[in-house]
GUBAMI-605809 format. One record per residue: residue in one letter; chain; x, y, z of N, C-alpha, C in turn. Coordinates in steps of 0.1 Angstrom, whole numbers. Each point is the difference from the previous one (the first is absolute). Example, Ala and Ser with C-alpha at 12.3 -4.5 7.8 and 13.67 -1.06 7.14 Angstrom:
<rs>
   res   chain     nxx     nyy     nzz    caxx    cayy    cazz     cxx     cyy     czz
     A       A     132     -57      78      -9      12       0       9      12       0
     S       A      -4      11      -7       9      11       0      -8      11       8
</rs>
This chain:
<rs>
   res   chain     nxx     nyy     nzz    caxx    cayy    cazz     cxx     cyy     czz
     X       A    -527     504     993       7      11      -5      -6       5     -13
     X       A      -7      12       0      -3       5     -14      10       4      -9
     X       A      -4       0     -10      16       0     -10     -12      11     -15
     X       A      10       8       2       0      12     -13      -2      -9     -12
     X       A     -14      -2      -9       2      -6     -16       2      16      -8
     X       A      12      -2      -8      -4       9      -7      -6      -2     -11
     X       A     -12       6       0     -10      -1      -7      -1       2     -13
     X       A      11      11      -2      -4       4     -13      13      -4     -12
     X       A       9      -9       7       7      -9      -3      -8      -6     -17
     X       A     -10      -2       3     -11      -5     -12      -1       8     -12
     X       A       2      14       5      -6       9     -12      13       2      -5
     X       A      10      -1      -1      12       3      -7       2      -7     -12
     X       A      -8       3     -15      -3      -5      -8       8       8     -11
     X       A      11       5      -3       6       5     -12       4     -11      -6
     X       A      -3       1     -14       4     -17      -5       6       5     -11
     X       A      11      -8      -6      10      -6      -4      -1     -10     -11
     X       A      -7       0     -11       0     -16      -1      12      -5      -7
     X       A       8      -4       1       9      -9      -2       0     -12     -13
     X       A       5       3     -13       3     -11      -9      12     -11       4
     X       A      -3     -14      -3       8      -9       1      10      -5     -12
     X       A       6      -4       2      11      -1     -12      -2       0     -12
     X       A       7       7      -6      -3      -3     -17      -7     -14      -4
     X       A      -8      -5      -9      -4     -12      -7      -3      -8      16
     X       A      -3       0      11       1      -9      11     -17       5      -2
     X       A      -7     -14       2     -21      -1       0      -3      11      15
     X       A      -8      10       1      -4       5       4     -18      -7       9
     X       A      10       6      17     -10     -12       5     -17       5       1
     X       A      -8      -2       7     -14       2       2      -1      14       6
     X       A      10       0      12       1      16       3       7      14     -10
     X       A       6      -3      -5       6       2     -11      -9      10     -10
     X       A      -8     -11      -3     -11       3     -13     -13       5       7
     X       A      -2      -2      11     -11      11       8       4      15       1
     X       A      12       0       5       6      13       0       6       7     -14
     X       A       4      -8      -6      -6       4     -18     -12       2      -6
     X       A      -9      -3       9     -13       5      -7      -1       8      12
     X       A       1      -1      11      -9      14       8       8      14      -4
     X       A      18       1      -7       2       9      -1       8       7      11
     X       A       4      12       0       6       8       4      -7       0      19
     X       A       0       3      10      -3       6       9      -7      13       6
     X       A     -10       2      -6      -5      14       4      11       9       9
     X       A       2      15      -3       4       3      10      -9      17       7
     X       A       7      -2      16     -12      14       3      10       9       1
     X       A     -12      13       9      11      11       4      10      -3      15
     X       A      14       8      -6       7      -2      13      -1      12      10
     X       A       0     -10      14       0      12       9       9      15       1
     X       A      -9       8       5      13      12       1       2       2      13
     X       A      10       5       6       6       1       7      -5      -3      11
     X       A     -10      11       2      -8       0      14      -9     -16       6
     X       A      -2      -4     -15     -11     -11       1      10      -8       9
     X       A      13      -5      -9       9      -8       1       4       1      17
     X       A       1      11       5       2       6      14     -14      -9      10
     X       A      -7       4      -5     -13       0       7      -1     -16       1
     X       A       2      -9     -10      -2     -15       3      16      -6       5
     X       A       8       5      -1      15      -4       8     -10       1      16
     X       A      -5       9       2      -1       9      15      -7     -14       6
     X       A     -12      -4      -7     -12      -3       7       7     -14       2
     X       A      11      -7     -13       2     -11      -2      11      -1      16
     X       A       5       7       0       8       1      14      -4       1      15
     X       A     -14       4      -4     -11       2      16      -1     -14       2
     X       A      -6      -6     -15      -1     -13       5       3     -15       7
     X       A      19       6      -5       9      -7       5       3       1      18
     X       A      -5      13       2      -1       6      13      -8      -8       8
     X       A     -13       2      -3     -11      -3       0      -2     -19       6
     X       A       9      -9     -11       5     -11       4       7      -3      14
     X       A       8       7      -1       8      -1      14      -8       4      10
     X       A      -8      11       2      -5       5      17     -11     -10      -2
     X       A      -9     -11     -10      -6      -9       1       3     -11      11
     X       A      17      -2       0       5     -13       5       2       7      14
     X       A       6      13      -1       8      10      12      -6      12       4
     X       A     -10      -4       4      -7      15       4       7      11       1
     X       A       9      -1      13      10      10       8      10       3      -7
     X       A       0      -4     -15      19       0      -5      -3      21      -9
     X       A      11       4       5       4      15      -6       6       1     -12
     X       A     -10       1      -6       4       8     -11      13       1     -13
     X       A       9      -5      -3      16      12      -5      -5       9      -7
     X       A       8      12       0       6       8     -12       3      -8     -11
     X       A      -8       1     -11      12      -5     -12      -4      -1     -13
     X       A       6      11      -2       6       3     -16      -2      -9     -10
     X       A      -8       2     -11      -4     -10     -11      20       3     -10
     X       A       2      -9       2      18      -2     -12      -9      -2     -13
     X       A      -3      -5      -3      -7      -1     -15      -9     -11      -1
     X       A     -11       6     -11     -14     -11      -1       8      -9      -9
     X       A      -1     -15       2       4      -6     -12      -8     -12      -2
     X       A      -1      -4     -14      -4      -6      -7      -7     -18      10
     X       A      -8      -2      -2      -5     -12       7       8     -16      -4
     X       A       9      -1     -12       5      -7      -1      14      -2       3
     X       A       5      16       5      14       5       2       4       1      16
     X       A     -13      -1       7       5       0      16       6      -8      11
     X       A       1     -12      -7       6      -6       6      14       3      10
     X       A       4       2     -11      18       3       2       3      14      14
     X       A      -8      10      -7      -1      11      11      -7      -5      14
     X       A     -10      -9      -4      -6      -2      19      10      -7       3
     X       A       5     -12      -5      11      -6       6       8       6       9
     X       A       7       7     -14      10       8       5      -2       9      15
     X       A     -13       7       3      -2      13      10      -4     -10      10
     X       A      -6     -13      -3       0      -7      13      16      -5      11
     X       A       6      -6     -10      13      -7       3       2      13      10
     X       A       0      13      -9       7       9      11      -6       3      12
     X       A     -13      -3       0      -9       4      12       5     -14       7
     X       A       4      -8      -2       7     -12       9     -10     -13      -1
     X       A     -10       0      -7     -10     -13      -7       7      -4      -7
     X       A      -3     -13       2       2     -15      -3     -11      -6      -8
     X       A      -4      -2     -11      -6      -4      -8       3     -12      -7
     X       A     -13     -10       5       7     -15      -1       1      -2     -13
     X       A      11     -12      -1       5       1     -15     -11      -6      -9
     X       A      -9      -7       5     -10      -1     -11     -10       8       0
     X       A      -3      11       8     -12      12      -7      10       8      -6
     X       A      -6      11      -8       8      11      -5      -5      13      11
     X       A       5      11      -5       2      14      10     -15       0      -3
     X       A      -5       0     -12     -13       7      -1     -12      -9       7
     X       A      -2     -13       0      -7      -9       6       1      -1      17
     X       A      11       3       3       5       1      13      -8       9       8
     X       A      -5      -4      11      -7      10      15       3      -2      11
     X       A       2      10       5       2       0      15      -8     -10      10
     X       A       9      -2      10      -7     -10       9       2       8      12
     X       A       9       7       6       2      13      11       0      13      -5
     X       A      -3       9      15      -4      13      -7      15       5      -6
     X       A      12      -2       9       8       7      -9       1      -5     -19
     X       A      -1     -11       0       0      -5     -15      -8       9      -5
     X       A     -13       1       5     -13      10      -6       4      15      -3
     X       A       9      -1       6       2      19       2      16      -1     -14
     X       A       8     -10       2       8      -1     -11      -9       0     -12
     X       A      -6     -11      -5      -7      -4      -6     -13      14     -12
     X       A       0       7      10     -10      12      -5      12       9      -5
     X       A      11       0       5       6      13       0       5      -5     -15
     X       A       0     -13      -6       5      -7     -12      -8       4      -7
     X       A     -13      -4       1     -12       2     -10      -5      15      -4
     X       A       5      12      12      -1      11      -5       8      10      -3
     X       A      12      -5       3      15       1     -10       2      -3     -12
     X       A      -9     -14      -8       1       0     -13     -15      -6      -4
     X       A      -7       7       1     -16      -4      -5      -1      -3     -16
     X       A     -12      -9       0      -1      -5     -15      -3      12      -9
     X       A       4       4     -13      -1      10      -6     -21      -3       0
     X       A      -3      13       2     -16      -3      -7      -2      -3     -17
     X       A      -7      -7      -3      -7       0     -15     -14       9       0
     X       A       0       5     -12     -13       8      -4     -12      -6       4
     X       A     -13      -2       3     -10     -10       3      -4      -1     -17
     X       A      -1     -18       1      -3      -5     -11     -11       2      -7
     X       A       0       7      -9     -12       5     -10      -8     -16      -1
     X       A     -15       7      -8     -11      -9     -11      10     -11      -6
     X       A       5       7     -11       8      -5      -9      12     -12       1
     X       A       5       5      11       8      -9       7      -3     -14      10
     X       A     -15       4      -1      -2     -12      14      -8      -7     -13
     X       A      -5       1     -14      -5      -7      -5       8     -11     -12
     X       A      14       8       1      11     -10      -1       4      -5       4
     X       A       0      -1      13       2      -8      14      -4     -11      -2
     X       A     -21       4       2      -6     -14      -5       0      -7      -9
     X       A       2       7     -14       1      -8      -6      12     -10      -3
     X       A      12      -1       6      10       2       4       0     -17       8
     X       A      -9       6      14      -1     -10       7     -15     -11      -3
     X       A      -8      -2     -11      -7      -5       0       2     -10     -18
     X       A       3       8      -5      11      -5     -10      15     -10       0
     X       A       7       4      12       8      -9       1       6      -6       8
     X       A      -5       9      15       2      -8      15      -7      -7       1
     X       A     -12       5       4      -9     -10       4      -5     -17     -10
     X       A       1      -1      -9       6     -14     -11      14      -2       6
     X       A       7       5      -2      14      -6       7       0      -6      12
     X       A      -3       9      11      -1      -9      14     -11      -7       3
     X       A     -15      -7     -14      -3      -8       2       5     -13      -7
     X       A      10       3      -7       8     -11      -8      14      -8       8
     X       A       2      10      14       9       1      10      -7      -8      13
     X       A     -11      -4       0     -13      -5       9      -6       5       8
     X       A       2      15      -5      -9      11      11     -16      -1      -5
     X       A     -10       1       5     -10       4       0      -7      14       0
     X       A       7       5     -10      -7      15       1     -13       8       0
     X       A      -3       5       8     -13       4       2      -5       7     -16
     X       A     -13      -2      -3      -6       9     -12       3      14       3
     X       A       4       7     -12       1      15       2     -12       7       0
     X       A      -1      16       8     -12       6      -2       2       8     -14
     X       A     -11       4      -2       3       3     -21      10      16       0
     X       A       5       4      -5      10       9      -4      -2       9       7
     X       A     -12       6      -5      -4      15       9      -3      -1      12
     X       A      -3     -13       4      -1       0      19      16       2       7
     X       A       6     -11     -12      17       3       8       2      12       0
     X       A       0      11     -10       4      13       0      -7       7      10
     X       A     -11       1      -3     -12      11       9       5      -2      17
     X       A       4     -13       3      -5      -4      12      20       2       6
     X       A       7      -2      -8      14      -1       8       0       9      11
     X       A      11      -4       5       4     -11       4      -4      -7       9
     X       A     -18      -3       3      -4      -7       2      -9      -8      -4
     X       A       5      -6     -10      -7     -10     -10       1     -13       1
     X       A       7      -7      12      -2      -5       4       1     -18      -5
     X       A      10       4     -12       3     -13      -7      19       5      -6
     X       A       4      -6      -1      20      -1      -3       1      -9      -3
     X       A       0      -7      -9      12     -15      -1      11      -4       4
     X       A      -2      -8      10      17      -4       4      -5     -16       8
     X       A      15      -3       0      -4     -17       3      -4      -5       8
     X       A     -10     -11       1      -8      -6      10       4     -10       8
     X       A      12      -8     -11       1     -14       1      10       0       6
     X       A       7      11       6      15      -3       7       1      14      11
     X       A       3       3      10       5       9      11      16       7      -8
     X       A       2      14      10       8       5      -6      18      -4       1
     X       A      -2     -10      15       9      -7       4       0     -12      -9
     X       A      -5      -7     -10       5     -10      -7       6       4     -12
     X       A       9      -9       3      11       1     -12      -9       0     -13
     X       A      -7      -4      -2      -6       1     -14     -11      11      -3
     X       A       2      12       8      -8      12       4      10       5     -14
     X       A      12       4       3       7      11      -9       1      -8     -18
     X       A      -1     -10       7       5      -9     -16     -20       4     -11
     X       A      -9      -2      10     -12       5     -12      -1      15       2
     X       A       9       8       6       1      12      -2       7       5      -9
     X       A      10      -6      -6      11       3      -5     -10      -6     -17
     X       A      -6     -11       0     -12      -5     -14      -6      12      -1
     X       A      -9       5      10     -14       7      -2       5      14      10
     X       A      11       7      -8      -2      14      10     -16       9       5
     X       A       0       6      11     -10       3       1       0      13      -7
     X       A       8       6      -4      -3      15      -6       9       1     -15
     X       A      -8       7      -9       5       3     -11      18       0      -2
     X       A       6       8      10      11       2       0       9     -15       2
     X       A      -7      -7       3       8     -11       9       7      -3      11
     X       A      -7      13       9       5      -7      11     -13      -6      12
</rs>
């Protein structure tokens, strides 16, 4: 069964940095993101753009399903509102339940896929009822915060965590070449199904923002 990654799940990089309590020692991430500073930011989409990547992001979703279902038709259906990639949960839930899916209690709405075509045809009509808002495509500036970001203080962390991180390529390759650059930091030493997956995730976030 192929399964939709959303891809760009990754680029959603607005950061936040976050002080910890008055007088409380400020940890290693902390003081990275104290020296890298603020978050670069770019331009935001206008309208049309924002239109134009809803559209394509929703072909895709399409595109998923007649993978599994050649023969499955199409729906009509109305985008209700683009929302936020951290906020969707609740809404697919919710438009599933009513399409009559059963979503096992340990995946969530968003991880959840179809295994029948009707599921597939519920399922789409969810994802393009409340699509991920788009983000602007991540400038220079931003992806070399990123790195330094992730070379400064993930990649040391999840080898302190017992990952084995691959050597990074030098700055301007990660930029020039995104998003196929072909190196990410994330953990080696454990699958996503072990319990001690979320616990060096929760040490070493992978993204500025922390999540």
């Amino acid at each position: 069964m192929r399964r939709l990654m959303p891809l760009l799940a990754t680029l959603l990089l607005l950061v936040g940095c976050a002080a910890g309590p008055a007088g409380s020692p400020k940890s290693e991430r902390d003081l990275v993101l104290e020296q890298l500073g603020p978050m670069p930011t770019g331009e935001p989409l206008s309208d049309e753009e924002e239109l134009g990547e809803t559209t394509r992001v929703i072909e895709l979703y399409w595109q998923s399903v007649v993978a599994d279902f050649p023969d499955a038709v199409r729906p009509e259906v109305d985008i209700v509102e683009a929302v936020d990639a951290s906020e969707r949960e609740v809404p697919l839930a919710d438009c599933l339940k009513n399409h009559g899916v059963v979503v096992p209690a340990d995946q969530s709405a968003e991880s959840w896929y179809p295994a029948t075509e009707p599921e597939a045809l519920a399922w789409f009509t969810c994802q393009a009822s409340y699509p991920p808002r788009p983000n602007p495509p991540i400038t220079d500036d931003q992806l070399g915060y990123l790195y330094d970001y992730l070379t400064l203080f993930v990649a040391p962390c999840l080898n302190k965590h017992g990952s084995n991180v691959p050597k990074p390529p030098s700055r301007e390759d990660f930029i020039t070449e995104w998003p196929n650059q072909m190196w990410y930091p994330e953990p080696t030493n454990v699958h996503g199904d072990d319990p001690k997956y979320a616990g060096i995730l929760d040490a070493c976030p992978l993204r500025p923002d922390g999540r």
